[in-house]
C-alpha positions, -999 to 999 in steps of 0.1 A, spaced: 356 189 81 330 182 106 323 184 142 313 156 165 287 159 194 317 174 216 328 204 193 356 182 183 368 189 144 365 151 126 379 148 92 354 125 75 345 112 40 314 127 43 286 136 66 272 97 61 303 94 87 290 115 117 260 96 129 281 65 136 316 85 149 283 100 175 274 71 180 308 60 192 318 86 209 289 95 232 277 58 230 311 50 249 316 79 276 277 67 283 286 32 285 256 23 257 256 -1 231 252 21 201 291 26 203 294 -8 182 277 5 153 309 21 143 316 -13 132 289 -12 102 299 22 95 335 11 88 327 -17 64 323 11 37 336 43 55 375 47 51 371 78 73 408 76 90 390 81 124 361 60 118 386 31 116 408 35 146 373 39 165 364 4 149 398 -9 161 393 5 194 355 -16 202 375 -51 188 402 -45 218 373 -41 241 367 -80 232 397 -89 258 406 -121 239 434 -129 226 424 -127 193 417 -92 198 442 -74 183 440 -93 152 408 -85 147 416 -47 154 447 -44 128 430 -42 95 411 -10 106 441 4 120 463 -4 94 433 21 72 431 46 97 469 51 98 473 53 60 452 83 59 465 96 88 484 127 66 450 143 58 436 142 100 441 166 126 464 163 151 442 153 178 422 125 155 459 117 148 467 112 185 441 87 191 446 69 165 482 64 177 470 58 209 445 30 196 484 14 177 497 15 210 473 -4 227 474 -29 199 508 -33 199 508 -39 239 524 -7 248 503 4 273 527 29 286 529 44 253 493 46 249 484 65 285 511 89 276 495 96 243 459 98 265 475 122 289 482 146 261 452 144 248 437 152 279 460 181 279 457 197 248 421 184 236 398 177 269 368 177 250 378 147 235 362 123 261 369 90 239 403 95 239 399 101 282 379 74 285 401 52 268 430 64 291 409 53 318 409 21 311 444 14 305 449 31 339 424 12 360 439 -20 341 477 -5 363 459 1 393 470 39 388 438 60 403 455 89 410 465 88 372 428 89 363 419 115 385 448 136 373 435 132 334 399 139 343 407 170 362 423 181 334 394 181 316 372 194 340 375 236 328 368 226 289 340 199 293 324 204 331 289 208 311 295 173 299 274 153 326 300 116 316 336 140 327 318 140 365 307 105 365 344 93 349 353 118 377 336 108 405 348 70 401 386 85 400 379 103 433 362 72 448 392 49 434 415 72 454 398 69 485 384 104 481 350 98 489 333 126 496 346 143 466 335 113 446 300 113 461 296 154 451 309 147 419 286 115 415 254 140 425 269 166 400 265 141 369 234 129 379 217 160 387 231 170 350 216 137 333 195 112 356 205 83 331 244 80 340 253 48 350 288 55 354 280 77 380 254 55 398 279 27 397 308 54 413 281 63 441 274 24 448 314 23 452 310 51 478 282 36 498 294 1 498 326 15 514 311 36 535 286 9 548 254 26 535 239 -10 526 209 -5 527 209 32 512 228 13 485 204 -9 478 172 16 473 197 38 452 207 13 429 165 1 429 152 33 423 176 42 391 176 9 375 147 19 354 173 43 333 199 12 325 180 11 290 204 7 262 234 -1 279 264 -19 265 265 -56 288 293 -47 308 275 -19 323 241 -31 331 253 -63 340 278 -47 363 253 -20 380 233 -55 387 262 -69 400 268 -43 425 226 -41 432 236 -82 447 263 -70 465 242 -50 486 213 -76 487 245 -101 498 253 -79 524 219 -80 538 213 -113 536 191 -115 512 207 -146 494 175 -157 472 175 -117 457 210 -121 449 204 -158 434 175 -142 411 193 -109 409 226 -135 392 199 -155 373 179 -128 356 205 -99 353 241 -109 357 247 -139 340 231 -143 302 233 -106 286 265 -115 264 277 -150 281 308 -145 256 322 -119 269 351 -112 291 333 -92 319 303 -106 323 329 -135 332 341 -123 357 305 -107 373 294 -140 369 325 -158 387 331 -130 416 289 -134 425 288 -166 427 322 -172 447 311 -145 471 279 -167 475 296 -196 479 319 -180 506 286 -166 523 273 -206 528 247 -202 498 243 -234 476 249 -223 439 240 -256 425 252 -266 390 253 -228 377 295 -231 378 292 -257 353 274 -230 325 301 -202 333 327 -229 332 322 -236 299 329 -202 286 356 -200 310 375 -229 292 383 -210 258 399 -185 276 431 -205 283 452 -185 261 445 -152 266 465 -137 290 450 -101 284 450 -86 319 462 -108 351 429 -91 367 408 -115 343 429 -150 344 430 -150 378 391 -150 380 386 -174 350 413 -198 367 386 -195 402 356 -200 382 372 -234 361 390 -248 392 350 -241 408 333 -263 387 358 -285 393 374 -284 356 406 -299 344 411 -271 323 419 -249 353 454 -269 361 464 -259 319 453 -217 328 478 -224 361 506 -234 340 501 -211 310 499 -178 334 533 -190 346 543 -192 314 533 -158 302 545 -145 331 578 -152 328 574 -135 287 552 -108 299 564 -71 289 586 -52 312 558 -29 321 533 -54 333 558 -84 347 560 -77 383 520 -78 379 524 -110 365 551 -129 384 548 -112 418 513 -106 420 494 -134 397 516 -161 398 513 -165 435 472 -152 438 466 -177 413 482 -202 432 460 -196 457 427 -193 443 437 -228 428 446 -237 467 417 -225 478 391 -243 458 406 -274 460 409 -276 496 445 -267 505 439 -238 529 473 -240 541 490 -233 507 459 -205 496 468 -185 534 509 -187 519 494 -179 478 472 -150 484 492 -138 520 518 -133 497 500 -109 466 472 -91 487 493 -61 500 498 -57 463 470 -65 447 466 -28 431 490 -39 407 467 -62 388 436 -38 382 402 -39 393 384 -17 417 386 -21 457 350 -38 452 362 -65 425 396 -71 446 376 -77 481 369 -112 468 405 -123 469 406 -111 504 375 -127 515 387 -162 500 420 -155 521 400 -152 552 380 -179 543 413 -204 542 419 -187 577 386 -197 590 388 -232 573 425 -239 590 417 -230 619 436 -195 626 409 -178 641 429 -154 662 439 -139 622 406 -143 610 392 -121 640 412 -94 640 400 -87 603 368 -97 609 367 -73 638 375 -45 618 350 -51 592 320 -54 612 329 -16 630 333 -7 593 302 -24 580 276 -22 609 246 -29 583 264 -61 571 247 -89 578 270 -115 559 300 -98 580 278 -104 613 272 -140 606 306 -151 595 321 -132 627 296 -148 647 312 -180 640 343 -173 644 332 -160 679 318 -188 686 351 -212 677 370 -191 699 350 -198 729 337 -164 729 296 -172 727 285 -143 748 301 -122 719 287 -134 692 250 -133 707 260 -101 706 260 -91 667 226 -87 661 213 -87 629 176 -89 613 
């Protein structure tokens, strides 16, 4: 018996084993790349946990394919189950829900783990996920404070902490506990992405930017998701200030390209340039490049999150394929699992409808679509960032139809929210200015 880099008791083959299970363990709380190379390990390591933790990075894939791809190494990690311990027998379980599509199963099985084993960080982590994937914040908060007494001195609990706070509106708690990991270990880009959440929504835009510029240089390593995501959130700010040809170099040279394949740098890639496109920036053929990655994902049906934003990017670049995504998430909705159905068919269906609406220049039908899914938009996933862009292509079938009295009352409240916005300031501007309200609008400064 052996111990990984958390104190936790691994039953392994032998100690050839504990590099890689490091690797995968830390390499995944700290969002670094070096959590793959479980996968070489388990070639010749039947280690029971080294397999499930091999199973575990193919669901990460988010294809359909996935769990395919996954079964052979849980199918090994499940025959030797009889000689693990009860927490390595947990997780594996866990890893056979998810697999399996129980979802429910596998948070319950997280929860416990969180519970009775809170330095195993993995196994939270992984709960995590499958939360955020429910829109149930409070859930995540609730499993990393319960591994806050046993693992405080582990500097990724207060970043996974700090996002659960900030997901929960709790933002001052998630700004201390942001601080907390960083002050612990400068290089933890779970927590600088949890403190751009909390500036964005404060409004700090511009304190937002500089923060995300001055700890860039420590997204070395990272797996693509992460760095591609910090970046991501870096051209938010930069979009919020204006500063259209940063975020065009900032989607050229940092966003879009890392790992074109996969899932979420997708949807980065589709959510920046949609939000550029809704700010009046001319994007010019880059649809066409994500489009074409966008079009083998018409079968997956993974998370509603995910087809909604690879429907948006094909109907974009102005592919056929996005009327075959339409009809197979109705589909799929209608054969989705009890526990994720009313995501499906009350939320997706009708968003999707109006994403499709929307880019095709039916603002009537995207206003009905989206009016109908926003209130519960939790339901599908995502953080309040990711989300906004549904609500900002809502508004922007508003604008385009011509109810401006709809489209100023939000845009009224965003500008007091967002002072340092200058995207906000421009688009209310002309909406000011359709209403006969010029004085107004000369108003909103911006520089």
């Amino acid at each position: 018996m052996w111990t990984d880099c958390l104190g936790n008791p691994s039953t392994l083959e032998d100690e050839s084993g504990l590099a890689p299970l490091n690797d995968f363990v830390e390499g995944f709380i700290a969002s670094e790349a070096r959590a793959v190379n479980i996968l070489a390990a388990a070639q010749h390591d039947a280690s029971p946990i080294v397999q499930a933790c091999a199973a575990a990075v193919h669901m990460f894939a988010e294809s359909a394919e996935a769990p395919a791809h996954a079964r052979p190494f849980l199918h090994r990690a499940l025959a030797g189950e009889s000689r693990c311990s009860p927490r390595e027998r947990r997780f594996m379980h866990a890893v056979s829900a998810w697999v399996e599509g129980d979802i429910p199963q596998a948070i319950a099985l997280h929860e416990e783990q969180a519970r009775e084993y809170p330095r195993d960080l993995a196994s939270l982590k992984l709960g995590h996920y499958h939360l955020f994937n429910r829109g149930d914040s409070p859930g995540m908060l609730r499993m990393a404070l319960a591994a806050l007494p046993a693992a405080g001195d582990v500097p990724y609990l207060h970043g996974m902490l700090a996002f659960a706070w900030e997901q929960c509106h709790l933002l001052e708690e998630a700004e201390a506990a942001a601080l907390k990991a960083i002050s612990m270990r400068r290089k933890e880009p779970w927590a600088h992405h949890a403190l751009a959440h909390v500036m964005l929504t404060q409004g700090r835009i511009r304190e937002g930017h500089a923060f995300l510029a001055d700890v860039s240089g420590t997204w070395t390593g990272l797996n693509s998701f992460m760095v591609t995501h910090n970046w991501w959130h870096q051209a938010l700010f930069a979009l919020e200030l204006g500063e259209h040809p940063e975020v065009l170099q900032l989607y050229d040279r940092q966003v879009w390209g890392v790992a074109k394949e996969y899932s979420q740098d997708q949807v980065n890639a589709v959510s920046l340039l949609a939000r550029l496109e809704l700010a009046g920036v001319d994007v010019g053929d880059r649809w066409r490049d994500v489009a074409d990655y966008l079009a083998r994902r018409l079968q997956d049906h993974v998370l509603p999150f995910l087809d909604m934003q690879y429907l948006y990017g094909l109907a974009r670049a102005g592919r056929p394929e996005a009327d075959t995504l339409m009809r197979n998430i109705e589909a799929h909705s209608a054969a989705a699992p009890d526990h994720a159905r009313a995501a499906w068919q009350r939320v997706c269906v009708p968003a999707s409808r109006g994403l499709l609406a929307h880019a095709r220049g039916d603002d009537a039908r995207a206003i009905d679509e989206l009016g109908q899914a926003l209130p519960r938009l939790v339901e599908i996933g995502g953080s309040h960032a990711q989300r906004d862009l549904f609500a900002q292509v809502w508004l922007d079938s508003m604008i385009r139809a011509g109810r401006l009295a709809g489209a100023q009352n939000l845009l009224g409240q965003q500008v007091r929210s967002q002072p340092e916005s200058v995207r906000l300031k421009r688009q209310a501007a002309q909406v000011y200015t359709a209403l006969g309200l010029g004085s107004v609008a000369a108003n909103l400064r911006w520089s």
